[in-house]
C-alpha positions as CSV (number, residue, x, y, z in Angstrom):
1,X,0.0,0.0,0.0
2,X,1.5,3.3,-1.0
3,X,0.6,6.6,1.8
4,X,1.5,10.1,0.3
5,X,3.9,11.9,2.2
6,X,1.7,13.6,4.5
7,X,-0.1,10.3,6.1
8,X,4.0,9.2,6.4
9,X,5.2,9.1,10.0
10,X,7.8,11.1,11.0
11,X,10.5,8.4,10.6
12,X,9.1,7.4,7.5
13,X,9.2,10.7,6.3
14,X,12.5,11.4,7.0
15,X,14.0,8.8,5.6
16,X,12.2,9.2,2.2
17,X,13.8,12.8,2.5
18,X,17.4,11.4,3.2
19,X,17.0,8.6,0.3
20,X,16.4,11.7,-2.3
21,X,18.9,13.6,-1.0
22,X,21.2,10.6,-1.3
23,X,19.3,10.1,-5.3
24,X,20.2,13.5,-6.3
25,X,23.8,13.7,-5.0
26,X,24.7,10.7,-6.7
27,X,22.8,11.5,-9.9
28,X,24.6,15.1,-9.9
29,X,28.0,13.5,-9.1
30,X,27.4,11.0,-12.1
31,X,26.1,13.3,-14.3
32,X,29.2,15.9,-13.6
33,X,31.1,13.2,-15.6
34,X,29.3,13.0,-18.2
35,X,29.6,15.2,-21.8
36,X,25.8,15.0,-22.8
37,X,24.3,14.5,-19.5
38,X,20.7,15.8,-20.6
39,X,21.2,12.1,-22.6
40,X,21.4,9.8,-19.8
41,X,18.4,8.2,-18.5
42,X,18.6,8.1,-14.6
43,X,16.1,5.8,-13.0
44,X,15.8,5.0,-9.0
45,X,14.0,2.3,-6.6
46,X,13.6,3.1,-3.1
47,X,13.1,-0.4,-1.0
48,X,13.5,0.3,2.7
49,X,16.6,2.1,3.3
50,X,17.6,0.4,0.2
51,X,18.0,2.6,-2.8
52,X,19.5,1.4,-6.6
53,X,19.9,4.2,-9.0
54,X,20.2,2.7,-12.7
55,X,21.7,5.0,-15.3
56,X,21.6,4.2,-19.0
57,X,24.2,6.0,-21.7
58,X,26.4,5.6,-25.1
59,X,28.8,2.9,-24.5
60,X,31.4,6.1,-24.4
61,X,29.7,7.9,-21.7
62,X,29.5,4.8,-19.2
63,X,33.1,4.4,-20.2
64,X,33.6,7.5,-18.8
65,X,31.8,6.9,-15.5
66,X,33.2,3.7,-15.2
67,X,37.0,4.6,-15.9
68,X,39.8,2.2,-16.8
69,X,40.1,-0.9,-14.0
70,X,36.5,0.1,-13.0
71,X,38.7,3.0,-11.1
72,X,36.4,5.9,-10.8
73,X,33.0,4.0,-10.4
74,X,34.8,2.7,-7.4
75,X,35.3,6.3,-5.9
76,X,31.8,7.4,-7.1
77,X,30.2,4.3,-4.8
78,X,32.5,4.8,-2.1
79,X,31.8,8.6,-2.2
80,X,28.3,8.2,-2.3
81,X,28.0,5.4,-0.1
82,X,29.3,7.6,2.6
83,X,26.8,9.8,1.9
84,X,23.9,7.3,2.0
85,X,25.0,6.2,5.3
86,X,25.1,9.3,7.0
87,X,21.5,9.7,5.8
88,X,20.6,6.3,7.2
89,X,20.7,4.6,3.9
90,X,22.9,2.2,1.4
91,X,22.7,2.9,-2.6
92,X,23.7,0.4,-5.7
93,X,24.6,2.2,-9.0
94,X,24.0,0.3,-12.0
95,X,25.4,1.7,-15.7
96,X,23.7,0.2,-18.5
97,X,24.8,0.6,-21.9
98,X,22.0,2.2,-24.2
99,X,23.7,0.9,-27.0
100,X,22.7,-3.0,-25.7
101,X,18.9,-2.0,-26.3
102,X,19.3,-1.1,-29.7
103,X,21.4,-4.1,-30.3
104,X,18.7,-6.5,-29.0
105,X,16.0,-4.2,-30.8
106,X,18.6,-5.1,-34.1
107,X,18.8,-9.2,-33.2
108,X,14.8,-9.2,-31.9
């Protein structure tokens, strides 16, 4: 059963604020890294104090984010995960190539 926001408790409440605050650092950190970031698709689930943030890009933009060795999607997750726990939360980033769509689009 979904409540809106005002029928929340307050601990419910709070921790809805503290997952978007968590959603938009990350998105902004991600996006920062990113040449055409008004390209990217950004998509979140909140479960609990759970939250996965999925971004889909050009093969060359989740290059980017991802960074040779997986290197600087390393830093972003630890960098953001710190965040998420100081607002009583854990995040999971997942990059998906928008080029694999059209491919299966191509061999469907």
């Amino acid at each position: 059963m979904t409540m809106a926001t005002d029928e929340m408790n307050p601990v419910e409440t709070a921790l809805a604020d503290d997952a978007d605050y968590v959603i938009d650092f990350t998105r902004d950190t991600i996006a920062a890294l990113l040449a055409e970031p008004e390209v990217a698709i950004f998509r979140h689930a909140v479960s609990g104090d759970s939250i996965l943030l999925t971004v889909r890009a050009s093969r060359q933009e989740c290059g980017r984010v991802i960074g040779r060795e997986g290197v600087v999607i390393k830093a972003i997750n630890v960098l953001c995960n710190a965040v998420a726990r100081k607002n009583n939360c854990y995040i999971t980033i997942d990059i998906r190539n928008n080029d694999d769509k059209a491919d299966e689009a191509k061999r469907g």
